[in-house]
N, C-alpha and C positions, 0 to 999 in steps of 0.2 A: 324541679325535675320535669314536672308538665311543658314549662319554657322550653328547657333542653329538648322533649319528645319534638317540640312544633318546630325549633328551628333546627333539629335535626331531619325531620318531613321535609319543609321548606328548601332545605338544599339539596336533597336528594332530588325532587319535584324540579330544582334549578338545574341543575346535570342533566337528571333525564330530559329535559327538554331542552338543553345546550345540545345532548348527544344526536337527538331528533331530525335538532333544525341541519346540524353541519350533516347528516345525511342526508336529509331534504334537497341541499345543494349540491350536496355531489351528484353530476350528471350523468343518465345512462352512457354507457359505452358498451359498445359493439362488440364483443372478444371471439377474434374470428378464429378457430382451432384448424391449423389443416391436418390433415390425418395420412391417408392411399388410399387405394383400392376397396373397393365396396367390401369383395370380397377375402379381403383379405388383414396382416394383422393388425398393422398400426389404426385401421378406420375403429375396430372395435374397442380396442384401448382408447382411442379419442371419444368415444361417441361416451363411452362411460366416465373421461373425466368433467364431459359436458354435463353429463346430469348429477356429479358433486355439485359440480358451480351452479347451478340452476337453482339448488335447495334454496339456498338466503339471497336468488339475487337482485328479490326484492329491496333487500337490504342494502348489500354490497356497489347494485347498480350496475354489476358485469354481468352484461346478458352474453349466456356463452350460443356461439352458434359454429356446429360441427361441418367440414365439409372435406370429403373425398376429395384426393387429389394424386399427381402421380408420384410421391412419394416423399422421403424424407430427404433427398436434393434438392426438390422443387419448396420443401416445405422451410428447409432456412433459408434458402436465397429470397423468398417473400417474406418469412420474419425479416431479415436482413432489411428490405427493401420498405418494408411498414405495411405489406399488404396484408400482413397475418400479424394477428398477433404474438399464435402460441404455434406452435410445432411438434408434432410428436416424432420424433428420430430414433434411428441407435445413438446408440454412444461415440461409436467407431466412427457414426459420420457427422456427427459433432467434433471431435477430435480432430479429425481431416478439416472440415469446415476451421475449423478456431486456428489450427497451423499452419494453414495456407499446404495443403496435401492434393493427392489425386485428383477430385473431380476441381478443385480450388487450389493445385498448383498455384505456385508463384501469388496468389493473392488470399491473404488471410481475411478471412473473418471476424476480426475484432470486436465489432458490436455484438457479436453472438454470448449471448448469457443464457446460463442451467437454471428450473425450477426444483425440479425434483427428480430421479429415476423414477421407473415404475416399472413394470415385469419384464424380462428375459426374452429376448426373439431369439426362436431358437432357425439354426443352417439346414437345410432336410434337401437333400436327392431324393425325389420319389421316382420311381419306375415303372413301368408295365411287367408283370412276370414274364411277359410272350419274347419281352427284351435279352434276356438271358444274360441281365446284368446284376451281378452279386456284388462286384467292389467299383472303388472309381477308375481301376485300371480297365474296366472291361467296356469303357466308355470309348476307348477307339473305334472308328467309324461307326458310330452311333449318331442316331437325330436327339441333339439336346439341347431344353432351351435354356436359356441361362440369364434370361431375366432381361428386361426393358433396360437400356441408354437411360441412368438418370437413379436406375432403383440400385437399393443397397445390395439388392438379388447379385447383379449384372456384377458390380465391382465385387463381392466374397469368392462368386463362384470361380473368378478368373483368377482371382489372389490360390484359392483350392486347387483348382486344375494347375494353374502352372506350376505349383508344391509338386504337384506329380509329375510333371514335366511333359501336361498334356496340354495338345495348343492346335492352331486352325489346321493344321495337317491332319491332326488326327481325332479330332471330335467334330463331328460334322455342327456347328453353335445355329442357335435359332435365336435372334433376338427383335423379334417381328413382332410376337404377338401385343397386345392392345390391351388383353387383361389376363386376370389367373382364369376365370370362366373361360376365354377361349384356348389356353395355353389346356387345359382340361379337355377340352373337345377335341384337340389334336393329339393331345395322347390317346382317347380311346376309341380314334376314330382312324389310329397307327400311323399318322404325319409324324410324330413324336415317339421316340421310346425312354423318354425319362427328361425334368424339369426340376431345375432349381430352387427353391424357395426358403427364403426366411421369412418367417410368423413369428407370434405367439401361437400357443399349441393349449386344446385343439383348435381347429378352424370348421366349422358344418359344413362347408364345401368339399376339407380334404374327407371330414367323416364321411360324408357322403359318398366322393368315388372312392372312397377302400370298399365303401357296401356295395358298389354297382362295378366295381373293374378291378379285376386282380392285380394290385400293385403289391410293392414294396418300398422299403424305407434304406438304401445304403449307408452304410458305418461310413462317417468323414473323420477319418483317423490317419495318424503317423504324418500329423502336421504341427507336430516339435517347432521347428522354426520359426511358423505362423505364430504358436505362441508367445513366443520370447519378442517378434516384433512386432505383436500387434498384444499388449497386454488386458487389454480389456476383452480378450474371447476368451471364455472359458471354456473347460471339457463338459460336458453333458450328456444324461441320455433322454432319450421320447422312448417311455417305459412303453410295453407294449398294451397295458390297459388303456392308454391315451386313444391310440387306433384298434383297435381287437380286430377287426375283419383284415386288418392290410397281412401280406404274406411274409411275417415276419416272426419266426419263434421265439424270438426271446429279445430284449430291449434295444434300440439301436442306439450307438455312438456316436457323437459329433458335436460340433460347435456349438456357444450360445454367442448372445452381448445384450449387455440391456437397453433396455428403449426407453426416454425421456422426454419431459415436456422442455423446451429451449422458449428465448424471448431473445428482446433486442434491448440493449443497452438506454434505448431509449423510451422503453418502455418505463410506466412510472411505478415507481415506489410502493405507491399505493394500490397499484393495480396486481403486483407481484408478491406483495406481502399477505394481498387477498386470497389470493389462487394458491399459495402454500399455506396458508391458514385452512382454507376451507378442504384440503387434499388432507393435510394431517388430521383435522377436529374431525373428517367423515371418514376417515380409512375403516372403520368397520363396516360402512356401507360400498366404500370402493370394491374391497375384497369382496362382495358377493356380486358384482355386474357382470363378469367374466371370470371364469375358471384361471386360467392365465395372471388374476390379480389374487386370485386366496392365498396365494402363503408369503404377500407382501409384508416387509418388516423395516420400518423408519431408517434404522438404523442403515440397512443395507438402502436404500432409497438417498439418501443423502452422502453415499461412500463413492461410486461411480458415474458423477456428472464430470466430465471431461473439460467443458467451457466454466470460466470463474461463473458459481451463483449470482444472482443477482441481487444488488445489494438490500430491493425489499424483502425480497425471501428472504436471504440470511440474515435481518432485522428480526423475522416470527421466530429462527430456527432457534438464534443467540436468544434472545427472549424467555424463550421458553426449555432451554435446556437442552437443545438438541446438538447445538456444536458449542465447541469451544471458544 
């Protein structure tokens, strides 16, 4: 029995220091996350799956490093290209991305691989009250911005507008501005009477001007159509406890899609099997980095990635019981 204890010791002693060495060797790598806008939603969803991957990655060897960028167009085409690694997108523009659509007409994206979903970006009209805009029809000859060339803002809001049958004759479109901070200043400084936007919800920016500028929130409804061709937007509401100060009685209606971490096909195995390892083992500490991530649920997380997963991921997921 004593023999058995020691060369039961002995080969544990032998593993663990088998498992040691082969991490020893594996070499840091650089795991560059592009995100958006500082201030705005995908940066904050990125910045918080950067400090999952940070817990072990002493361990792991993937040093995550977060960075601003102009959004989830700019952020597959550099997965695409190997300047990124990770990407945080919608769905929607993953889907376009993977089928060769809109902003990627005529040329798909093949190499584009899913990690994981992660929380809901929801569609929001904000307004100025002084606008005397209640629905999207009241958007005729209005100043409205409708979101940067490249952001998933720019392509929803014109897929929206044109559902109504609103277009450059009769929305006066602003697609100038640089960031949501100055697309803000022009609303309340009346360049602007109402802006676009998809986030995660809330954002401290918008809390902020509901507290300093009487807006409101527009219902984006009786886009029936939208839904049947675009089936990854769902109906939603941004309850009115989300904003309490904006000028809005009671919850508003409108679009969501969710937003996901994407990779490149050439991304390795080991690096992706990592990264959804470490998002599922720490999902209790995800859900508390951002409000936007609390009522996260695996299940729904692994149901709406639009590009094939990636084969390391889906290696942890089958592994461990999560898909079939």
């Amino acid at each position: 029995m004593k023999k058995f204890i020691l060369l039961f010791t002995a080969l544990l002693l032998f593993f663990s220091n088998l498992v040691y060495a082969q991490q020893r060797q594996i070499k840091p790598v650089q795991l560059t996350i592009g995100t958006g806008d500082r201030n705005g939603g995908l940066y904050p969803i990125g910045v918080s799956v950067g400090k999952i991957l940070n817990i072990n990655s002493k361990i792991h060897k993937l040093n995550p490093d977060v960075m601003a960028t102009e959004g989830a167009v700019y952020n597959i085409d550099k997965v695409i290209s190997g300047e990124l690694m990770l990407g945080i997108v919608e769905n929607d523009v993953q889907y376009r991305a993977y089928k060769g659509l809109g902003e990627w007409e005529g040329s798909p994206q093949y190499d584009l691989r899913s990690i994981i979903s992660l929380a809901p970006e929801i569609m929001q009209l904000i307004v100025s009250e002084s606008s005397k805009i209640k629905t999207l029809m009241d958007l005729q000859n209005k100043n409205i911005n409708i979101g940067m060339i490249g952001e998933n803002t720019y392509y929803n809001s014109q897929l929206i507008l044109s559902s109504y049958g609103l277009d450059n004759y009769t929305v006066n479109y602003d697609n100038q501005s640089t960031s949501l901070k100055e697309t803000i200043t022009m609303l309340q400084d009346g360049r602007l009477d109402g802006f676009f936007l998809n986030s995660v919800i809330p954002l401290n920016i918008i809390k902020q001007l509901s507290e300093t500028t009487k807006i409101r929130f527009v219902d984006i409804t009786g886009v029936n159509k939208l839904l049947i061709q675009y089936p990854d937007y769902k109906i939603t509401d941004i309850s009115k406890s989300v904003y309490p100060k904006a000028n809005n009685p009671n919850s508003t209606k409108t679009l969501s899609v969710m937003t996901s971490i994407v990779t490149s096909s050439k991304t390795s195995n080991y690096a992706a099997y990592i990264i959804a390892k470490e998002i599922v083992e720490n999902l209790h500490i995800l859900k508390t980095l951002h409000p936007s991530l609390r009522n996260l649920n695996i299940k729904e997380m692994l149901k709406y990635n639009t590009a094939p997963i990636h084969p390391g991921a889906m290696r942890y997921y089958v592994d461990n019981g999560l898909l079939n």
